[in-house]
N, C-alpha and C positions, 0 to 999 in steps of 0.2 A: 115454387112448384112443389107443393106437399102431394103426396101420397098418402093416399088412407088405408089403414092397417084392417080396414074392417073389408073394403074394396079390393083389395089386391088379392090375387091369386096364391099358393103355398109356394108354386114354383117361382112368380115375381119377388116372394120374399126373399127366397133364398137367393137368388140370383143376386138381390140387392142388399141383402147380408155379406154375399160371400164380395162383393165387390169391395162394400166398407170395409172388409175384415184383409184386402188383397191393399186397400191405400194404405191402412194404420199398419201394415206390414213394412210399406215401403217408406211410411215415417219413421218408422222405427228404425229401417235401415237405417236410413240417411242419417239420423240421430248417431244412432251407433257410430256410422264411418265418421260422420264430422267429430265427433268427442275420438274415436282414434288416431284421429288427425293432427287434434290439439295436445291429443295427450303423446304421441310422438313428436311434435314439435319444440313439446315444453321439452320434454325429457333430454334431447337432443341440445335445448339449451342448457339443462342441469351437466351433462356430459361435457358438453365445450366448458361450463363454469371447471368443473372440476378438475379438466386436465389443465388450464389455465392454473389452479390452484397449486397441481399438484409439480406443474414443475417451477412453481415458482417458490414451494415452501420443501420440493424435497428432493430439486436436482442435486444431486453430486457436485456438481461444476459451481453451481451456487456456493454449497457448502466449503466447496474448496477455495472460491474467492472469498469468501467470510473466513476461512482459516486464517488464506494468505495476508487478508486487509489485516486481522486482530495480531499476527504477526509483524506484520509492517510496525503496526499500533507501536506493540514492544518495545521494535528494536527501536522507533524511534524513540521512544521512553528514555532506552538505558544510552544510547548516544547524546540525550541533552542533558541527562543527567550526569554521565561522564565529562560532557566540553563544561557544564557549570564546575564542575569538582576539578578540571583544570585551570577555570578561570582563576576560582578559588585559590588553586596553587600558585598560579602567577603572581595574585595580588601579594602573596604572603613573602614569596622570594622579589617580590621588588618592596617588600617593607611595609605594602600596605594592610588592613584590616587586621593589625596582628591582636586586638582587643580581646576578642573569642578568644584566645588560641589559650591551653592549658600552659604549666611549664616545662610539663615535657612534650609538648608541640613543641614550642619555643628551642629546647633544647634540641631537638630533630631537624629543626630549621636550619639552625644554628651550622651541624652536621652537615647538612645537603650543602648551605653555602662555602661554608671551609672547604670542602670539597669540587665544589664548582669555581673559586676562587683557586682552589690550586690549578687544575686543569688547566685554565685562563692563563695564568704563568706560566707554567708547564709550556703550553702551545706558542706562546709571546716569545720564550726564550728561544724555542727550537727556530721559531721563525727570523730572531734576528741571528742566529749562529749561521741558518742557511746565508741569508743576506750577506752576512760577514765574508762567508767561503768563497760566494758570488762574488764584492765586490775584491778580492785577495787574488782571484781569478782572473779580472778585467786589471786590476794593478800593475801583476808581474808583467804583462810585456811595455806598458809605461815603462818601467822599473826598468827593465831591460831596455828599453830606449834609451834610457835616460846614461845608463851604464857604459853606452856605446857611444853617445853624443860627449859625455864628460871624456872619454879615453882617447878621444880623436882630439879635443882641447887639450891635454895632456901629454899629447904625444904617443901615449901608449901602446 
C-alpha cells in the first residue's frame, strides 16, 4: 500500500512524516534501553569478577595464611635440619660415619665421650653404694637374729 507523494495532501504528509519520525523515535528508545541493559549487565559482571579478584589476591586473612604457611615452611626446615644434625651426632658417638670428620672433630669427640663415659661410672657407682646401704639395711636384723639364736645355743 504505497502512497503517492504527488497525490497526497501537505497535511497527510506531515501527519505521515511525523508518524515515521514518532516509530524511529521509539526504535531508538528501545535500542538505547536494550544496550543499557547489556551494558549494565556486563559491568555488573566486571564488578562481581573484580571483587572476586580482589579478595582473593588482597585479603589480609589470605596474606596472613600465606605468612603463616611460609612460616610453618621455615620452621619445618630448621627442625629437619636440626633432627638430621642429630642424627649425625648420634652416628659419630656410636662410632659410626667417623670418615668426614676432621682431627679436631675427632678430638671433640673424643671429649664428649670421656665425658659421657665418666658420668656412666659416676651413676653405676652411686647406684651400687645405694644398693649396698639397701642391702646393709635388710642384713642387720638377720644379723641380729642370728646374734640372738647363736646366745640362746650358748647359753648366754
Amino acid at each position: 500500500m504505497q502512497k503517492s507523494v504527488s497525490s497526497s495532501s501537505p497535511a497527510a504528509i506531515s501527519s505521515t512524516s511525523s508518524e515515521a519520525s514518532g516509530e524511529i523515535e521509539r526504535e531508538i528508545d528501545t535500542f538505547w534501553s536494550n544496550l543499557m541493559v547489556q551494558f549494565v549487565i556486563k559491568l555488573t559482571r566486571v564488578m562481581k569478577t573484580l571483587e572476586r579478584y580482589q579478595r582473593c589476591c588482597f585479603n589480609p586473612q589470605d596474606n596472613n595464611n600465606e605468612r603463616e604457611t611460609q612460616s610453618w615452611y621455615q620452621e619445618v626446615s630448621k627442625l629437619k635440619a636440626k633432627f638430621e644434625s642429630l642424627q649425625r651426632t648420634q652416628r659419630h658417638l656410636l662410632g659410626e660415619d667417623l670418615g668426614p670428620l676432621s682431627v679436631k672433630e675427632l678430638h671433640n669427640l673424643e671429649k664428649q665421650l670421656e665425658g659421657a663415659l665418666t658420668q656412666a661410672r659416676q651413676r653405676k657407682t652411686q647406684i651400687m653404694v645405694e644398693q649396698m646401704e639397701e642391702l646393709r639395711r635388710k642384713v642387720q636384723p638377720v644379723h641380729a637374729w642370728g646374734r640372738i639364736i647363736s646366745s640362746e645355743e650358748h647359753g648366754w
